[in-house]
C-alpha positions as CSV (number, residue, x, y, z in Angstrom):
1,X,119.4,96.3,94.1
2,X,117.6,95.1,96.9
3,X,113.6,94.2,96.1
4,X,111.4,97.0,95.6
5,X,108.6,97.1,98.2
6,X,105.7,98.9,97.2
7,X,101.9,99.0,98.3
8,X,98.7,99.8,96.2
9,X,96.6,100.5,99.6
10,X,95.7,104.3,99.0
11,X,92.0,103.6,98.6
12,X,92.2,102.2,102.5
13,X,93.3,105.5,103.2
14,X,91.1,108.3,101.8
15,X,89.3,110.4,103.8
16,X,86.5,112.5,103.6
17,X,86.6,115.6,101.4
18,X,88.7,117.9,102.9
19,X,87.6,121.8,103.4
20,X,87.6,124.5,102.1
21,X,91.4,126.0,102.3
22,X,92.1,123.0,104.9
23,X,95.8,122.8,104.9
24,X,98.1,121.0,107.7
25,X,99.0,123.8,110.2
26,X,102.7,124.1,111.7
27,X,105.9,122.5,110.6
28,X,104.2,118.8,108.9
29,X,107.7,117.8,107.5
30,X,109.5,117.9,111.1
31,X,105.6,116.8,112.4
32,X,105.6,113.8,110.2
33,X,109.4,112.7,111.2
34,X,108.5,112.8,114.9
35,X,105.5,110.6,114.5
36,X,106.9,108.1,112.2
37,X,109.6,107.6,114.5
38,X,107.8,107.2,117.4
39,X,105.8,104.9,115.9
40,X,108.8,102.9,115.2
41,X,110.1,103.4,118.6
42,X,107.4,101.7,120.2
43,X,108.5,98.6,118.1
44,X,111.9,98.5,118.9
45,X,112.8,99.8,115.2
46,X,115.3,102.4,114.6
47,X,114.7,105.8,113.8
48,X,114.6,107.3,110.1
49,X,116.1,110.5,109.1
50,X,115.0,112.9,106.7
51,X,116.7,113.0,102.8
52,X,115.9,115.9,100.6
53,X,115.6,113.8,97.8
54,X,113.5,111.8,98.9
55,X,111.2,114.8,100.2
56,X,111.2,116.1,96.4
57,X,109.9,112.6,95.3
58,X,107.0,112.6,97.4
59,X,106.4,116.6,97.0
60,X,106.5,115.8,93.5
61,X,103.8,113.1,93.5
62,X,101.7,115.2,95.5
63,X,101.7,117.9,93.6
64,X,101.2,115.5,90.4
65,X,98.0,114.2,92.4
66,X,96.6,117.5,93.4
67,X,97.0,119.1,89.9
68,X,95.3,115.7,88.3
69,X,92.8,115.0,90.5
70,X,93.4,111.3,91.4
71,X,95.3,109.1,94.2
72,X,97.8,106.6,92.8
73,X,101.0,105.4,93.2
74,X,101.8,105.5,89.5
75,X,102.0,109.2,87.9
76,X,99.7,111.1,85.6
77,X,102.9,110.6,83.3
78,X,103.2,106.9,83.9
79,X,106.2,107.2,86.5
80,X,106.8,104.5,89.2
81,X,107.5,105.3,92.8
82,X,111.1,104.4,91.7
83,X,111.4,106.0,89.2
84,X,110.6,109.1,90.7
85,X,113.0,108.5,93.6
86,X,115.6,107.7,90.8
87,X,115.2,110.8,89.2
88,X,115.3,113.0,92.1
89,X,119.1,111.4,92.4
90,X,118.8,108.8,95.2
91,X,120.5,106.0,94.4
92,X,118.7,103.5,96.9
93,X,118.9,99.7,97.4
94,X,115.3,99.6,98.6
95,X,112.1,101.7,98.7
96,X,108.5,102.0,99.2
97,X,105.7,104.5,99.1
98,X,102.6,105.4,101.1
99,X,99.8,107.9,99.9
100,X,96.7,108.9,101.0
101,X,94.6,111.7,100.2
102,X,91.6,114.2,102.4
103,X,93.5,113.7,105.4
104,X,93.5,117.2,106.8
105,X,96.3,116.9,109.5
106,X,99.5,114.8,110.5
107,X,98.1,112.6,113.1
108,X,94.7,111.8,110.8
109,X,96.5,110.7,107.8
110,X,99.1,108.9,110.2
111,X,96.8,107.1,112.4
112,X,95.3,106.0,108.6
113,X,98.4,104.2,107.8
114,X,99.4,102.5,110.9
115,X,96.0,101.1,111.2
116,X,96.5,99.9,107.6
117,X,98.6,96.4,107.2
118,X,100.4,97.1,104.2
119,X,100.7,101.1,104.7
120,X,102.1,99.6,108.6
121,X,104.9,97.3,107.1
122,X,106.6,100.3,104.9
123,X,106.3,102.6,108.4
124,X,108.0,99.5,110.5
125,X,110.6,98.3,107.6
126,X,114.4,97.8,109.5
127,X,115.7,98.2,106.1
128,X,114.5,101.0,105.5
129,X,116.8,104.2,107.0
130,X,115.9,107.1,105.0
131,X,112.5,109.3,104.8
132,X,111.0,112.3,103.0
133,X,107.2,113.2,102.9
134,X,105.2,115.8,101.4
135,X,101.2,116.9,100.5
136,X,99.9,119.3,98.0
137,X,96.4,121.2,98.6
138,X,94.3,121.9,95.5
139,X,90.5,122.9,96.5
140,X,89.1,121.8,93.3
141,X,89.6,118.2,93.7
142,X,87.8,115.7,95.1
143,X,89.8,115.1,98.1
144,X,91.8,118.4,98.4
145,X,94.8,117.2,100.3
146,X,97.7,114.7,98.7
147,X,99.9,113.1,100.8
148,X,103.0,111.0,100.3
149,X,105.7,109.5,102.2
150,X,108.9,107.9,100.5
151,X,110.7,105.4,102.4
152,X,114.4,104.3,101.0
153,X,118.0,103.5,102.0
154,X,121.0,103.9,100.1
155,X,124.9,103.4,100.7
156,X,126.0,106.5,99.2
157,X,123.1,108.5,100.5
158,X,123.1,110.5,103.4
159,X,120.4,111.9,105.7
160,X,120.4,116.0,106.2
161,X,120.5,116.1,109.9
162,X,119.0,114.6,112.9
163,X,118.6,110.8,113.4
164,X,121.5,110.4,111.2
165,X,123.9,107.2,112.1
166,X,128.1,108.3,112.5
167,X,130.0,107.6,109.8
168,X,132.7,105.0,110.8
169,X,136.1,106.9,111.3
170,X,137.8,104.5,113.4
171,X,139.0,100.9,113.6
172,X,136.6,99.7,116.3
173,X,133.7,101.4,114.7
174,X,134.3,99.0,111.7
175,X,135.3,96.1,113.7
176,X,131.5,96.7,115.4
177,X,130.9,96.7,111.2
178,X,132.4,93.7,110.7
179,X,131.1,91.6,113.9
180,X,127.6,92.7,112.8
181,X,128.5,91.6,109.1
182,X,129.8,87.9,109.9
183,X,126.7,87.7,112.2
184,X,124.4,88.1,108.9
185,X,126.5,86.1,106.8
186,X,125.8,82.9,109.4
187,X,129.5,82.4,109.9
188,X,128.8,82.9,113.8
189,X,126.2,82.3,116.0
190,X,124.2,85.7,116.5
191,X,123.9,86.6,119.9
192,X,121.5,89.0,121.7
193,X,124.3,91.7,123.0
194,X,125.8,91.9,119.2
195,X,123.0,92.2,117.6
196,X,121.6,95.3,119.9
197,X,124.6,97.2,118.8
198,X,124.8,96.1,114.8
199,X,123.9,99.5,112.9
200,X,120.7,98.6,110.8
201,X,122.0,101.4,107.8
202,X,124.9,98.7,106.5
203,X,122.5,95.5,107.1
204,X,121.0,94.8,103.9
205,X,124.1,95.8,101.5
206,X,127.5,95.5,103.8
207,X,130.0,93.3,102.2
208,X,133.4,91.9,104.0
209,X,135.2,93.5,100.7
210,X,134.2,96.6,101.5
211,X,134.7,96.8,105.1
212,X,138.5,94.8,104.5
213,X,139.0,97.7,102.4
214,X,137.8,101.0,104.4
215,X,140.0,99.4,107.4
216,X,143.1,98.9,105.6
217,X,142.6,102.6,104.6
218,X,142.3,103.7,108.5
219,X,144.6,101.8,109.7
220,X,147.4,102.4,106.3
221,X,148.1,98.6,106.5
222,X,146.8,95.5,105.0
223,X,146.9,92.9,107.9
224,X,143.2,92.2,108.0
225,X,142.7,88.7,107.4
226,X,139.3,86.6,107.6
227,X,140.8,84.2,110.7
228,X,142.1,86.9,112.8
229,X,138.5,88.4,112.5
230,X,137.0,85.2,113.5
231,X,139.1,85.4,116.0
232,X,138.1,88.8,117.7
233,X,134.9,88.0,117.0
234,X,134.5,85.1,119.1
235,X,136.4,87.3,121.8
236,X,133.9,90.0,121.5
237,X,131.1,87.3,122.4
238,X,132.5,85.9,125.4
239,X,130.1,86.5,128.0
């Protein structure tokens, strides 16, 4: 598994006490994906999608956090971020958390988080390809509103619709794979035009055994070898 990123920023982020029966209006999950992603947009970093387990990692921390009274990023029962993400049944490589708390809408508690560093870094992370996000409302608490976001990636995970990325069902699509894999791996020179069409989902975990072996299943023969890869990449890079 890749590292763990997780911030302890929340107290940058809490807001006045929210109102009486104040409650995010409209469709915040939908809200929520829109502005994270534009926020990576302006960046030049791809867009997340939405995972349901994810979204019942964070729902479940924000309800935890509303029913105790408190803003943390470790449970009233002592769980982790990742352990929480673990038991929902994601089985991620990487993940990270940002909460806040009194935040009454999307854009306030957003605009909290991008203007704090740490908070910024989890919203902007490449590796990074899922997302889930939820807040619980409990008026006798001392900030009312909950929030959390859940950041994560996983090979065997999926996102439920939208900015999902095609699954590779072809033999260029995992030559593009590969090109983008020997790249990483330093065995070529990585150029500008590969590296604007390298898929940042199979970045941080992609191994050459894997991709040999997904190919050979396409294509029903085993005549991938190392050299003749070289070779078409090299091709590919020529102009």
């Amino acid at each position: 598994m890749l590292s763990v990123s997780q911030f302890s920023l929340a107290l940058l982020l809490v807001a006045a006490t929210a109102s009486t029966d104040a409650v995010p209006s409209g469709d915040y999950y939908s809200a929520m994906l829109t502005a994270v992603n534009a926020a990576r947009a302006k960046q030049g970093v791809p867009a997340l999608c939405m995972n349901k387990k994810l979204q019942a990692a964070a729902q479940r921390h924000s309800d935890d956090m509303a029913k105790n009274n408190y803003m943390a990023h470790d449970g009233a029962d002592g769980s982790t971020m990742s352990q929480r993400i673990t038991e929902a049944g994601y089985e991620w490589d990487g993940c990270a958390e940002n909460v806040a708390a009194g935040q009454e809408e999307v854009d306030s508690v957003m605009q909290g988080w991008l203007d704090s560093p740490g908070h910024y870094e989890n919203i902007m992370n490449r590796d990074y390809t899922m997302f889930g996000t939820a807040y619980s409302y409990n008026k006798d608490t001392t900030y009312g509103i909950y929030w959390t976001q859940d950041f994560a990636s996983g090979e065997t995970e999926a996102c439920d619709g939208g900015n999902s990325s095609t699954p590779c069902k072809s033999y260029k699509c995992w030559l593009n794979k590969i090109l983008c894999l020997f790249s990483i791996k330093s065995l070529i020179n990585f150029n500008a035009p590969l590296q604007r069409r390298c898929d940042p989902v199979w970045q941080p975990h992609l191994t050459l055994f894997t991709v040999r072996r997904r190919m050979e299943e396409i294509t029903g023969a085993s005549s991938v070898y190392d050299a003749g890869l070289r070779e078409l990449i090299r091709e590919q890079q020529i102009g």
